[in-house]
C-alpha positions in Angstrom: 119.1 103.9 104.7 120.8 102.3 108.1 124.6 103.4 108.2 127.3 103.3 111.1 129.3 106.0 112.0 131.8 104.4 114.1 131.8 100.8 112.7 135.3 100.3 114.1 133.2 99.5 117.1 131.9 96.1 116.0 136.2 95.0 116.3 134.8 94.6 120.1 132.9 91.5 118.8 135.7 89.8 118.4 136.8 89.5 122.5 133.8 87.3 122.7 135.5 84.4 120.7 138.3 85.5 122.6 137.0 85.4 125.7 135.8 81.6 124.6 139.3 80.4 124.6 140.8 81.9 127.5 138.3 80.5 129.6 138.9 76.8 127.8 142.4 77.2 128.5 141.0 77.9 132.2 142.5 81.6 131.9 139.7 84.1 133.2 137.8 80.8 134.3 134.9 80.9 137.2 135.9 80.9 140.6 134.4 78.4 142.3 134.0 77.2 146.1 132.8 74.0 148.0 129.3 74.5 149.9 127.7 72.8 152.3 124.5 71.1 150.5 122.6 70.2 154.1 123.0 71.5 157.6 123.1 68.9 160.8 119.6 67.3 160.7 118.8 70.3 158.7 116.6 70.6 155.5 119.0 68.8 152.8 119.2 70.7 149.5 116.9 70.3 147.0 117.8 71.0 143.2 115.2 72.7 141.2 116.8 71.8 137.9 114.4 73.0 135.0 114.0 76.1 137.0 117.1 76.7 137.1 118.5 76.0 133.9 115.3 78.0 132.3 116.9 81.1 134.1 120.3 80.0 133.3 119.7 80.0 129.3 117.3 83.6 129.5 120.0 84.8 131.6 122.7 83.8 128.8 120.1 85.7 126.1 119.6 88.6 127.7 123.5 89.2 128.4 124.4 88.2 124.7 121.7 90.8 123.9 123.2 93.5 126.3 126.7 93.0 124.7 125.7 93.3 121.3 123.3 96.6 122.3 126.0 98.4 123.9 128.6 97.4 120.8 125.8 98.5 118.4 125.5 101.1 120.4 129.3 102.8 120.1 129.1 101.8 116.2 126.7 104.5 116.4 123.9 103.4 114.3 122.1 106.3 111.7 119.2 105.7 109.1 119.1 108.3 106.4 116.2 109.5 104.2 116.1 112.2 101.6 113.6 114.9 102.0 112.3 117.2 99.2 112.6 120.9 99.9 111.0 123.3 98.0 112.9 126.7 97.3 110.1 128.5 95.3 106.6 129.3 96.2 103.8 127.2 94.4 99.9 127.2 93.8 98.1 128.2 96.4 94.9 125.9 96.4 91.4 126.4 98.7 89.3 123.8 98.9 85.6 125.2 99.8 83.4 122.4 100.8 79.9 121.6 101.6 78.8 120.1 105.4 75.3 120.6 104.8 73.1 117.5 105.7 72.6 116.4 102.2 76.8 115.6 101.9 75.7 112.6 104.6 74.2 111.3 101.4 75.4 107.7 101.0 75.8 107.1 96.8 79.5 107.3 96.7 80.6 103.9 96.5 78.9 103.0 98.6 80.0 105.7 101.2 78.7 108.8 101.8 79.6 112.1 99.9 81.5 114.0 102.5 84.1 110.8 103.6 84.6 110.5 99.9 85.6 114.3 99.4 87.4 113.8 102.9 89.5 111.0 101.4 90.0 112.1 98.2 91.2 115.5 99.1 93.6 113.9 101.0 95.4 111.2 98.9 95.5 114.3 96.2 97.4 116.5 98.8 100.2 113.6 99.4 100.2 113.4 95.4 101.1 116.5 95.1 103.3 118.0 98.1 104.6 121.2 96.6 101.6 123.1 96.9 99.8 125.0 99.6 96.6 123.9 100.8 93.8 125.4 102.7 90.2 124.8 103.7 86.9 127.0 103.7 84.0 124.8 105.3 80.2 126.2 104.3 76.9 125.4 105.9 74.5 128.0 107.1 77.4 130.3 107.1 81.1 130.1 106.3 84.3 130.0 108.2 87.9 129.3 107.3 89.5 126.1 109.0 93.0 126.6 107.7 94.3 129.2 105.2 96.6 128.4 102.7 99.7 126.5 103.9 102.6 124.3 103.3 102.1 122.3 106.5 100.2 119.6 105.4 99.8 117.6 108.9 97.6 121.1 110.3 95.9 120.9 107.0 94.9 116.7 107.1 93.5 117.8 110.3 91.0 120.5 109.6 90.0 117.8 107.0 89.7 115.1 109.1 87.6 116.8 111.5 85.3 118.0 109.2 81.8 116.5 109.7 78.1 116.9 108.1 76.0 119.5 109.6 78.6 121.4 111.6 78.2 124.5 110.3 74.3 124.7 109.9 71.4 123.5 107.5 72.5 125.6 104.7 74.3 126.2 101.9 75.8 129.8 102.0 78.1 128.9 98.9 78.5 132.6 97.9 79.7 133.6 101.0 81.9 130.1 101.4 83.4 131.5 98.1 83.8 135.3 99.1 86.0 134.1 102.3 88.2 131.8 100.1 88.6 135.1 97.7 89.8 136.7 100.4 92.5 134.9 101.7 93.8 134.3 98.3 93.9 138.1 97.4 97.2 138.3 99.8 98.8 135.7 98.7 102.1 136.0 97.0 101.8 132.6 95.0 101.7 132.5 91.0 98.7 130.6 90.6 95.7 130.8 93.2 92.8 128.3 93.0 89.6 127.7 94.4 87.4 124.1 94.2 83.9 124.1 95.5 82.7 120.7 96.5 79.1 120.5 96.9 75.7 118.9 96.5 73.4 121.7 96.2 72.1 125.3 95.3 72.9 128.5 97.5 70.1 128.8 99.7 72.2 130.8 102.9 74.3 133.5 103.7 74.4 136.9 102.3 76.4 137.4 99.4 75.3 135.5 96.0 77.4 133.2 94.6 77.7 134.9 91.0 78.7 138.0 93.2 81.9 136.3 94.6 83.0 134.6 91.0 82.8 138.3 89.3 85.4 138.6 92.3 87.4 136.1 91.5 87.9 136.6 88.0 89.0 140.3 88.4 91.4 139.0 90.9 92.7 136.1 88.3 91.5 133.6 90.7 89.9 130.5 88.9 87.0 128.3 90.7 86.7 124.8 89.7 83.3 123.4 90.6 82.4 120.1 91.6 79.0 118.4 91.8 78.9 115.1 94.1 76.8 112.4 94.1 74.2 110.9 92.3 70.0 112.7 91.4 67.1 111.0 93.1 66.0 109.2 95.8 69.3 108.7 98.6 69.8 107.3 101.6 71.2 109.4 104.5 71.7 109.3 108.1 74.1 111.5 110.4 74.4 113.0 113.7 74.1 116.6 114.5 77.1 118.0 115.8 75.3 120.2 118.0 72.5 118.4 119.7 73.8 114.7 118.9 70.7 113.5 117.6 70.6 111.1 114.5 69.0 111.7 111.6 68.3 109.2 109.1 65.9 109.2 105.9 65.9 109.7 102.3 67.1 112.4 100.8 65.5 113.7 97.5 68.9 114.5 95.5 68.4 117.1 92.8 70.8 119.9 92.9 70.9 123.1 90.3 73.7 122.1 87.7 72.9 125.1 85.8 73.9 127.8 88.7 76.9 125.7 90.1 78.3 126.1 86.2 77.3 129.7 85.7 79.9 129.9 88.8 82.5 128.2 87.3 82.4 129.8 84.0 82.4 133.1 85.6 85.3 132.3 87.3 87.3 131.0 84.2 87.3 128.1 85.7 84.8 124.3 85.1 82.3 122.5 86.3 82.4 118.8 86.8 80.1 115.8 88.1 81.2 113.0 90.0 79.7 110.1 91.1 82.8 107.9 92.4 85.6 108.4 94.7 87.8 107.7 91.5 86.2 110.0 89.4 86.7 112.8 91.5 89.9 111.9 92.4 90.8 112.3 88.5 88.9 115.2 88.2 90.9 117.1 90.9 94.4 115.6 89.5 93.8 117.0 86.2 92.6 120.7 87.8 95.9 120.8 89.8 98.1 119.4 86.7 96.3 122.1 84.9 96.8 125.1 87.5 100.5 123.7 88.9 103.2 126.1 88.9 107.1 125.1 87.9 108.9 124.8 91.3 112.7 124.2 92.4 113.4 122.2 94.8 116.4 120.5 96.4 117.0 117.3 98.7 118.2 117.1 101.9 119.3 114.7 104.0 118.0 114.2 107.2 119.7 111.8 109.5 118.6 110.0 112.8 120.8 108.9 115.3 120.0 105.3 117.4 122.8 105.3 119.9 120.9 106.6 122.7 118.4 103.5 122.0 120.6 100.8 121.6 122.4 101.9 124.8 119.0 102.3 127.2 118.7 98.9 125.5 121.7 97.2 126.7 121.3 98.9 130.3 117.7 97.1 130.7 118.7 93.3 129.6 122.1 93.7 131.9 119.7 94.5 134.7 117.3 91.7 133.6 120.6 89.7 133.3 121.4 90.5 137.0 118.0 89.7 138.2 118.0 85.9 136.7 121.2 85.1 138.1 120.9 87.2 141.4 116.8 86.2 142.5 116.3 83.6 140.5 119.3 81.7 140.5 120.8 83.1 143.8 124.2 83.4 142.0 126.6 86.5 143.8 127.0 88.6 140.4 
């Protein structure tokens, strides 16, 4: 919300009107002098009237605008905004997710699976602010992109820079899961959770999947397990990050329900199918309403200060003021 802290400042505007009348009543008026229009069989002076009045009026603008810069200036102008703070520690929250080649599988409205979880993971982490995010990204192997944090920016993008086939061919979803485990086991928040978004069956790395949710449930850890996309015949196409080459095709989509749900059970936790952006997007708002943690939280105001702008502002149209009058207009100002 715009404020002023010195709005005593604006009382300045009133020597303009001011200024007005003295000048009628030829107080403060323009000096003026007589000149010499043409020398002795001399060039005789030529007026350039719409020139000149052009400059005349920009030059009156730009000064206006330089006055009321400067005035706005002192008046010290702020715009407020709250911002929530959070006191107390909530749900720490891991997303694992799939880059193998089959997520370039396009079935998701019309876009393909891995922009939709890409998207959808990030409207729900602006939805819900108070928790800690990270990311786990799986392929042939697994690696962690961002542990669990509050700063959402470094979190929007490891997710944003996630693409289809840059961690390998496979799926090494037991070891995707073990890392995610891992990070969680330290972590000082009240609820931990884990969702796995994928297309397919482990076929990678070297710990089985079943082996990482018996871990998770000693450790109180949940894993909700999501299925994307649609069985049968699929169109695909992406480029390996690697080599650069494309690849495009069909893909024959027909992923093992029955293992990704022994996971999730396992874990204590679900497994879902989704087949639309706004499906999953409801499926992972009702896993974090179900996991979410009761946090405090307090506002604070946080103020930004404009005088340094409106006064850099006023500096630059007095010098453009000064350059139509003095180049343009060849007036001595």
């Amino acid at each position: 919300m715009p404020s002023f802290q010195n709005p005593l400042a604006f009382l300045f505007l009133l020597l303009v009107p001011l200024l007005i009348i003295l000048r009628k009543f030829k107080i403060f008026s323009k000096i003026e002098f007589p000149a010499v229009l043409g020398d002795w069989e001399g060039r005789l002076f030529t007026w350039k009237g719409v020139v000149i009045r052009f400059f005349s009026i920009l030059a009156k603008i730009t000064k206006t605008g330089a006055i009321l810069c400067v005035i706005i200036a002192f008046a010290d102008p702020v715009i407020s905004h709250q911002e929530k703070t959070f006191s107390s520690l909530g749900s720490d929250l891991i997303f694992v997710v799939d880059t193998s080649p089959s997520m370039a599988g396009k079935d998701v409205d019309d876009d393909t699976r891995m922009n939709a979880a890409k998207n959808t993971i990030k409207k729900l982490a602006v939805e819900n602010e108070g928790l800690r995010y990270g990311l786990v990204l799986l392929g042939s192997e697994a690696e962690v992109a961002v542990p669990p944090t509050s700063d959402h920016q470094s979190f929007f993008k490891e997710v944003n820079d996630m693409s289809v086939g840059m961690m390998g061919d496979g799926s090494a979803i037991g070891d995707g899961l073990s890392t995610a485990i891992c990070h969680l086991i330290s972590s000082s928040a009240p609820k931990k959770i884990i969702i796995l978004l994928t297309d397919g069956e482990n076929n990678a790395g070297e710990i089985h999947p079943e082996t990482a949710a018996t871990l998770a449930n000693s450790n109180n850890i949940p894993i909700y397990v999501i299925g994307i996309g649609s069985r049968g015949t699929v169109p695909i196409e992406y480029e390996d990050p690697k080599t650069g080459k494309v690849y495009s095709g069909y893909l024959d989509s027909n992923f093992n329900s029955a293992s990704l749900k022994k996971i999730a059970s396992s874990a204590n936790g679900h497994y879902y199918e989704v087949r639309t952006t706004e499906d999953l997007l409801t499926t992972l708002q009702s896993v974090t309403k179900a996991e979410s943690s009761t946090q405090s939280f307090t506002y604070k105001t946080i103020s930004v200060h404009y005088f340094d702008k409106f006064l850099i502002a006023g500096i630059i149209l007095f010098i453009a003021t000064w350059i139509f009058k003095r180049v343009f207009m060849n007036e001595i100002v």
